[in-house]
KOLMIMI-531208 format. One record per residue (C-alpha): residue in one letter; z, y, x. Coordinates in pm, whole numbers, plus 50000, padded with zeros to 5 digits. Example, Ala and Ser with C-alpha at 12.3 -4.5 7.8 and 13.67 -1.06 7.14 Angstrom:
<recs>
+--------+-------+-------+-------+
: residu :     z :     y :     x :
+--------+-------+-------+-------+
:      A : 50780 : 49550 : 51230 :
:      S : 50714 : 49894 : 51367 :
+--------+-------+-------+-------+
</recs>
This chain:
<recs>
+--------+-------+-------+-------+
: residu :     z :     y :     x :
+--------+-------+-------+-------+
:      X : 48360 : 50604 : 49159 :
:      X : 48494 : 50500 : 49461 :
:      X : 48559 : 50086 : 49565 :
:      X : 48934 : 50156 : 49526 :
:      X : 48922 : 50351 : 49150 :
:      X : 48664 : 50068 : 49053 :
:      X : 48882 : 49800 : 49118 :
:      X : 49152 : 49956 : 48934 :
:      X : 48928 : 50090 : 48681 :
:      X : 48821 : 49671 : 48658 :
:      X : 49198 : 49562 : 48597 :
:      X : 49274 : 49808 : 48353 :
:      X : 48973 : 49645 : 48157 :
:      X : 49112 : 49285 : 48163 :
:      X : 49453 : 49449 : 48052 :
:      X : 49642 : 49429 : 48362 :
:      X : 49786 : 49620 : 48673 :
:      X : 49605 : 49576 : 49011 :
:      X : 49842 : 49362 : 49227 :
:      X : 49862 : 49587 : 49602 :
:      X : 49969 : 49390 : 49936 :
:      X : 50097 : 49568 : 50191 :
:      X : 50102 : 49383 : 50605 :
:      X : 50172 : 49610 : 50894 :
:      X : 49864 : 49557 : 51141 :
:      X : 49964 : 49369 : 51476 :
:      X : 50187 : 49114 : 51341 :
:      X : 50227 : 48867 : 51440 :
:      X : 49940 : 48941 : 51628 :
:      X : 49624 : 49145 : 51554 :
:      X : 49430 : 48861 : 51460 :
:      X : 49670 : 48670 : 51311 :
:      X : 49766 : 48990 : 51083 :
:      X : 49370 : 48994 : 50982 :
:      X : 49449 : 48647 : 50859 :
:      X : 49768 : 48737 : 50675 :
:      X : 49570 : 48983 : 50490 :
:      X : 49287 : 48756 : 50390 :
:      X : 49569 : 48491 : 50291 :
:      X : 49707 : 48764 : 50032 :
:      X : 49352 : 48856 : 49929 :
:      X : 49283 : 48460 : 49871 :
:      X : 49627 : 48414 : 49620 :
:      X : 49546 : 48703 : 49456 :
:      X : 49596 : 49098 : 49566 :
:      X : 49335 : 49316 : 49483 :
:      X : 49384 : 49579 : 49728 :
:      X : 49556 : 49605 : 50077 :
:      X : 49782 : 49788 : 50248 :
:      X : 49747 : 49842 : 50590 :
:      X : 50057 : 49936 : 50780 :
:      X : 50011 : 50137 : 51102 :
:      X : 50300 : 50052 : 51340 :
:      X : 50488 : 50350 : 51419 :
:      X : 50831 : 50417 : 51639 :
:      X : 51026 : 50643 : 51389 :
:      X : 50950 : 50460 : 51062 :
:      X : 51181 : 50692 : 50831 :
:      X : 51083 : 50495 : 50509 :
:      X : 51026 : 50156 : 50683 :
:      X : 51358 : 49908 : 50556 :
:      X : 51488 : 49693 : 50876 :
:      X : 51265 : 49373 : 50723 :
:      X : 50947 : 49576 : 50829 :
:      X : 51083 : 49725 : 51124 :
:      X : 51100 : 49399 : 51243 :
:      X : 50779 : 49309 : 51248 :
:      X : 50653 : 49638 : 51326 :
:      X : 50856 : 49637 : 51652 :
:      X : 50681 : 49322 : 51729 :
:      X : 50324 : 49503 : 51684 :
:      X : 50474 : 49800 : 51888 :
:      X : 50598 : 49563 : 52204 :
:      X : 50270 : 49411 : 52168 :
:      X : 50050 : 49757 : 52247 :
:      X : 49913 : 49745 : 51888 :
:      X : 49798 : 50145 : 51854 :
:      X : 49549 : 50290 : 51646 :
:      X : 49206 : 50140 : 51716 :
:      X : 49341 : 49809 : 51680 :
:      X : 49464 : 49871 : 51331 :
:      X : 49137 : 50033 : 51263 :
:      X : 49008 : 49664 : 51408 :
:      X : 49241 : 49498 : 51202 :
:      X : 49108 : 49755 : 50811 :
:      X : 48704 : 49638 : 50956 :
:      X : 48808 : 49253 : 50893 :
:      X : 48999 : 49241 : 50614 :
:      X : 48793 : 49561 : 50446 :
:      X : 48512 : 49258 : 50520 :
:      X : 48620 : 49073 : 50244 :
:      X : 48535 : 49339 : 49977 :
:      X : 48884 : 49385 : 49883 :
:      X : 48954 : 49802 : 49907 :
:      X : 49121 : 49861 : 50224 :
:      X : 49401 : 50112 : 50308 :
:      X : 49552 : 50269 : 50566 :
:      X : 49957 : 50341 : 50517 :
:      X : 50015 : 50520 : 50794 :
:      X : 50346 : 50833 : 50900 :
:      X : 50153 : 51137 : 50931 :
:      X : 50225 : 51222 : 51305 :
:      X : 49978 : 50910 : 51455 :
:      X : 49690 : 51082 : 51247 :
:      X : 49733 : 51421 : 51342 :
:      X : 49787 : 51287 : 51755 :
:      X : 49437 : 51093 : 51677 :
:      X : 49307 : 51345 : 51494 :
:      X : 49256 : 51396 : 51127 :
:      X : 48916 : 51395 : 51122 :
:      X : 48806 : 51157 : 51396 :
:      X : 49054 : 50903 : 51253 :
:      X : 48899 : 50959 : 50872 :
:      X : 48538 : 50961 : 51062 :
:      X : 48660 : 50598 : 51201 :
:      X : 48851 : 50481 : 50908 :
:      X : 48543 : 50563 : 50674 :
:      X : 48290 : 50341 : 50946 :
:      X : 48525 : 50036 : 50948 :
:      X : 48487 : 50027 : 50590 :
:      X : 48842 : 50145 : 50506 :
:      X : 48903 : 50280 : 50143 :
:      X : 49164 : 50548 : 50201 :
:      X : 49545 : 50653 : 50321 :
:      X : 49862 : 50651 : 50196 :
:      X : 50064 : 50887 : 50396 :
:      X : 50458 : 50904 : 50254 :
:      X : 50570 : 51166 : 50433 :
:      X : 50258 : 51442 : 50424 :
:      X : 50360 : 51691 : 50173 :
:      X : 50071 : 51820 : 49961 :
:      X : 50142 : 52206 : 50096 :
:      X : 50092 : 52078 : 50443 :
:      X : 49744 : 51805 : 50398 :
:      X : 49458 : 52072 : 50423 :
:      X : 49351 : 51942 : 50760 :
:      X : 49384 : 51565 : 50617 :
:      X : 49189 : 51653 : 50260 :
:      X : 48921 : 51831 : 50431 :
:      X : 48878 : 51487 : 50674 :
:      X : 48899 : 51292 : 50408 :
:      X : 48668 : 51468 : 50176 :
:      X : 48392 : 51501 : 50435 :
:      X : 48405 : 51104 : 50502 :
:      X : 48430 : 50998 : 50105 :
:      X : 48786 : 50831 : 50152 :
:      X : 49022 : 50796 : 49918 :
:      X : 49389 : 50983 : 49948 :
:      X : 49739 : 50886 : 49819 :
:      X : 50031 : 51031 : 49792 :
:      X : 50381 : 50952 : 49679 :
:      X : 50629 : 51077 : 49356 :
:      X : 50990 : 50968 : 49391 :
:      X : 51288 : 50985 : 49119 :
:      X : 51373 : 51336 : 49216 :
:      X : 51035 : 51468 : 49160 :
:      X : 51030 : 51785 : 48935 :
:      X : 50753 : 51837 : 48703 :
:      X : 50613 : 52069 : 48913 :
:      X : 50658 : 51894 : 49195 :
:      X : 50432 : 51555 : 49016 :
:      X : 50154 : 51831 : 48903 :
:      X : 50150 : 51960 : 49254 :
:      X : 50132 : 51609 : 49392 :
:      X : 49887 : 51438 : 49153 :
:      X : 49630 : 51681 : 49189 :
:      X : 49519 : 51631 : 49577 :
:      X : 49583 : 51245 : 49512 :
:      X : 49208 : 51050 : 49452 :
:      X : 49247 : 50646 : 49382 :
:      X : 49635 : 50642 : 49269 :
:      X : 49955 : 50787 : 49252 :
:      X : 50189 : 50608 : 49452 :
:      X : 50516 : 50595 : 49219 :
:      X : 50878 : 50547 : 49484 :
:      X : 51058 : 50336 : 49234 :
:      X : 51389 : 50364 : 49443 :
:      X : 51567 : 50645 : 49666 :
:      X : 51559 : 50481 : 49984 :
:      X : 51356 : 50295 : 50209 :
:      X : 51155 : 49988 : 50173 :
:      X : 51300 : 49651 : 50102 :
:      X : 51323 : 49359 : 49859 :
:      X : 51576 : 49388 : 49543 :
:      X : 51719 : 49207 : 49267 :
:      X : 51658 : 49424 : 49015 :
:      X : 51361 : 49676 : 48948 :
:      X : 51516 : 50018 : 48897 :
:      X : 51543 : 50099 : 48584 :
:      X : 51452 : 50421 : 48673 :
:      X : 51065 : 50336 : 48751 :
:      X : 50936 : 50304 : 48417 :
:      X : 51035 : 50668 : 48353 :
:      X : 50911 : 50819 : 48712 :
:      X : 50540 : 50641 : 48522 :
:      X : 50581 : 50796 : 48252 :
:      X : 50652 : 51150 : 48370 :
:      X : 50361 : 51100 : 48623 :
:      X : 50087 : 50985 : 48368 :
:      X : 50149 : 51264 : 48159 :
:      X : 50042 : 51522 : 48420 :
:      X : 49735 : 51320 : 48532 :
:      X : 49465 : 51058 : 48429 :
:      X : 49465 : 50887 : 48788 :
:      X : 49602 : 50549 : 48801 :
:      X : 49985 : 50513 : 48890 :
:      X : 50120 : 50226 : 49097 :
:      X : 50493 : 50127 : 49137 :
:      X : 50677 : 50042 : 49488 :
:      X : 50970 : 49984 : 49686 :
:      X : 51189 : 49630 : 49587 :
:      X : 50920 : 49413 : 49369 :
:      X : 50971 : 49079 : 49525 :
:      X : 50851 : 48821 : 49316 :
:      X : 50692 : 48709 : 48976 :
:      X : 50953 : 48836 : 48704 :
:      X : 50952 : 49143 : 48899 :
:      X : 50549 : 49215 : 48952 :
:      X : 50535 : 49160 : 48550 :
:      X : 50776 : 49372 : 48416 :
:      X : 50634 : 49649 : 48645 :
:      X : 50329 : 49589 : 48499 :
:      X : 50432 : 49620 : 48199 :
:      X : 50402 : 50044 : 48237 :
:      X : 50226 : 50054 : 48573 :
:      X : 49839 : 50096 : 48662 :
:      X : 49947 : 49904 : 49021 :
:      X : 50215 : 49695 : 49130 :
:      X : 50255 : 49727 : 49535 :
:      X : 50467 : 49461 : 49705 :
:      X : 50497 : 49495 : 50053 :
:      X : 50848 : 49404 : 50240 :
:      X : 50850 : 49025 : 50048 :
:      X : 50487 : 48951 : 50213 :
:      X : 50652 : 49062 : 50546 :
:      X : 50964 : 48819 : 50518 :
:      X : 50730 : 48545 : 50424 :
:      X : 50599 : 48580 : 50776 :
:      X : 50898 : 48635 : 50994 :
:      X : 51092 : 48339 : 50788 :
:      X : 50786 : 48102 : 50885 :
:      X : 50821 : 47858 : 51148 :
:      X : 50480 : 47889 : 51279 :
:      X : 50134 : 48099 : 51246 :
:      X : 49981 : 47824 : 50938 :
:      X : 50297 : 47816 : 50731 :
:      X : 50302 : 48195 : 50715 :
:      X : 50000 : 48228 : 50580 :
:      X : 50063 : 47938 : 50330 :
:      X : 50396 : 48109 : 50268 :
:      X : 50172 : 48437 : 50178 :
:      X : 49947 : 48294 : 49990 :
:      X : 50218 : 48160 : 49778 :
:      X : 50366 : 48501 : 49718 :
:      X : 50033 : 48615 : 49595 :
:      X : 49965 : 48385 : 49378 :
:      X : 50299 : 48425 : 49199 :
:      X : 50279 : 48774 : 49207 :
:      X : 49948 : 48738 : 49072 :
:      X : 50030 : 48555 : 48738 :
:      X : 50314 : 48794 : 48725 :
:      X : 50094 : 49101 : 48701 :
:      X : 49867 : 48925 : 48462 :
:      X : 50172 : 48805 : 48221 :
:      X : 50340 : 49152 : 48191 :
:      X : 50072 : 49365 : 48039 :
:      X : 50204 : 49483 : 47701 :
+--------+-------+-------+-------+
</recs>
């Protein structure tokens, strides 16, 4: 069992969804993202989300763009996010890569899994690598013991979640919304379904993103989720903050609420 399927594997037994962060590497800095991530890890999240800045972010909502321009004017490329998975992976929390497929392949699939693997990272999520086109990235990540996740989405067909679920090791990542990343009011109503149709073609863990944002939010998606993923609400804690410390207090504040959330909804 891998770090990643025990800690979910570990939730499930205290009757509760994992609670995922997600922090794009290089912002506001390199070192001050490594802090970010430890901030989230401290109030609560289980397991991180590295983002790895990228120019044509086609999922990315204009809240992460932001701060993943700010990485990109900065110089932040690959090794430094690989810097950036060795500390946080440090802490013990399982460490991921989320990552457009086109700055793997340029890297290399296997060198980058080779690298990911020795700085102690856990896996990828890659949202736009089809499972008909990932034979170079599951044989890399296969020979190096790393864990690989893919994404469902509302318009997935049966065959398209048995296709998908069956390369993914570690979770299923469940698109609760058609559209791209962002905080929202509401959780789609639409989500608890998209689980539902996904468990039933496979016993690996399911987690739920796109809009969760705060407490009430985190624990009704854990009400039918394995994993509740917030990313885009971590992100506007640190671009609202007025300096470096009160980010990090802002994120650990998030956590902690999302935290209790995830532990409240459980049915």
């Amino acid at each position: 069992m891998s770090k990643l399927s025990a800690v979910l594997a570990a939730a499930k037994a205290e009757n509760r969804a994992a609670l995922i962060g997600y922090l794009p590497a290089g912002f506001p800095t390199v070192e001050g993202s490594i802090a970010a991530c430890k901030a989230m890890i401290d109030g609560g999240v289980d397991i991180v989300e590295i983002g790895l800045p990228y120019s044509d972010p086609q999922m990315d909502g204009p809240v992460i763009q932001q701060a993943v321009q700010v990485a990109l004017d900065a110089g932040v490329n690959t090794l430094d996010v690989l810097r950036v998975v060795e500390g946080v992976a440090a802490t013990g929390a399982p460490t991921l890569v989320m990552s457009y497929w086109n700055p793997i392949e340029r890297f290399g699939a296997d060198r980058f899994a080779k690298q990911l693997a020795a700085a102690g990272g856990a896996g990828t999520i890659l949202p736009d690598l089809i499972p008909e086109e990932a034979d170079d990235w599951i044989a890399a990540a296969d020979a190096h013991a790393l864990d690989r996740v893919f994404l469902v989405a509302q318009t997935s067909t049966p065959e398209r979640i048995t296709l998908t679920t069956g390369v993914c090791r570690g979770f299923v990542y469940a698109a609760s919304l058609m559209g791209v990343t962002g905080t929202r009011d509401a959780v789609s109503g639409n989500a608890k379904g998209l689980v539902e149709r996904t468990k039933a073609a496979t016993d690996v863990p399911v987690c739920v993103g796109l809009g969760v944002s705060n407490g009430v939010q985190a624990a009704e998606v854990a009400g039918f989720a394995d994993g509740v993923i917030v990313g885009s609400a971590f992100v506007r804690r640190l671009l609202e903050a007025p300096d470096e410390a009160s980010g990090l207090a802002a994120v650990r504040e998030l956590a902690r609420e999302l935290a209790a959330g995830v532990r409240s909804g459980r049915r």
